[in-house]
C-alpha positions in Angstrom: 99.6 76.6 113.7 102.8 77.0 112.0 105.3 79.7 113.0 105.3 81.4 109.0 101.8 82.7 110.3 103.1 84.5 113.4 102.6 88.0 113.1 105.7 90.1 113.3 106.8 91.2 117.4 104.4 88.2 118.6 105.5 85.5 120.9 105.2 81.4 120.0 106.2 78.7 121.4 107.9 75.7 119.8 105.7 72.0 119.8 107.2 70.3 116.9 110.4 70.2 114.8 109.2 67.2 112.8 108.2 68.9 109.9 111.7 69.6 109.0 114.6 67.4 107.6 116.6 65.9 110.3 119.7 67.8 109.3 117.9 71.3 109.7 116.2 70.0 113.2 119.6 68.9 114.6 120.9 72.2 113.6 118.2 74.3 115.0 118.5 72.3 118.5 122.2 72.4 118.4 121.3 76.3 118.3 118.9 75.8 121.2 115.6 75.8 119.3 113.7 73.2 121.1 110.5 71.8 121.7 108.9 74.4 124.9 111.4 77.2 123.7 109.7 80.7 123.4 110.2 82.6 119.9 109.7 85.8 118.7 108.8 87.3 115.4 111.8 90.5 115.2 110.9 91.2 111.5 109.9 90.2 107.9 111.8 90.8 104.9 110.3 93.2 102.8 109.2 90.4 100.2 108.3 88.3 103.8 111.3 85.9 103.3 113.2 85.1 105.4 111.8 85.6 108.8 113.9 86.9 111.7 113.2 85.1 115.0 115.0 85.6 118.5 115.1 83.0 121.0 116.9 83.2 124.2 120.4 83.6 123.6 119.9 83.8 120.0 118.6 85.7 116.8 118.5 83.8 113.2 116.2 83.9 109.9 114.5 81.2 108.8 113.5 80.5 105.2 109.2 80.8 104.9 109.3 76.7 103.6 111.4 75.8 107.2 108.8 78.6 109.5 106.1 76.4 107.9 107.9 73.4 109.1 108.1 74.2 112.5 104.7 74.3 114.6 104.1 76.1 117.6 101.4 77.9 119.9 100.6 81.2 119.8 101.5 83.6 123.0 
């Protein structure tokens, strides 16, 4: 499953980057978004993109092509 269809204040957690270009995964682990790393859905936009995840230490949005990107496990 991909983390675009997490629904909003539900937890994931991270099992693959891959789907992203390198530059955006190197980012995103520079910023401690990992493989094993809990997520949480704060809020959609009101047109659903982007898509506001916190992570420990950290809130960001992610654009709905780089949520679909990244897969993870539902909580």
């Amino acid at each position: 499953m991909s983390l675009d269809e997490i629904a909003t204040g539900q937890k994931a957690q991270i099992l693959s980057l891959k789907g992203l270009p390198r530059a955006m995964r190197k980012k995103l682990m520079s910023l401690g978004i990992l493989p094993n790393t809990t997520l949480t859905i704060i809020r959609r936009a009101p047109l659903g993109d982007p898509i506001q995840v916190s992570a420990p230490g950290i809130n960001l949005a992610l654009s709905n092509g780089q949520a679909k990107a990244i897969e993870v496990d539902s909580l």
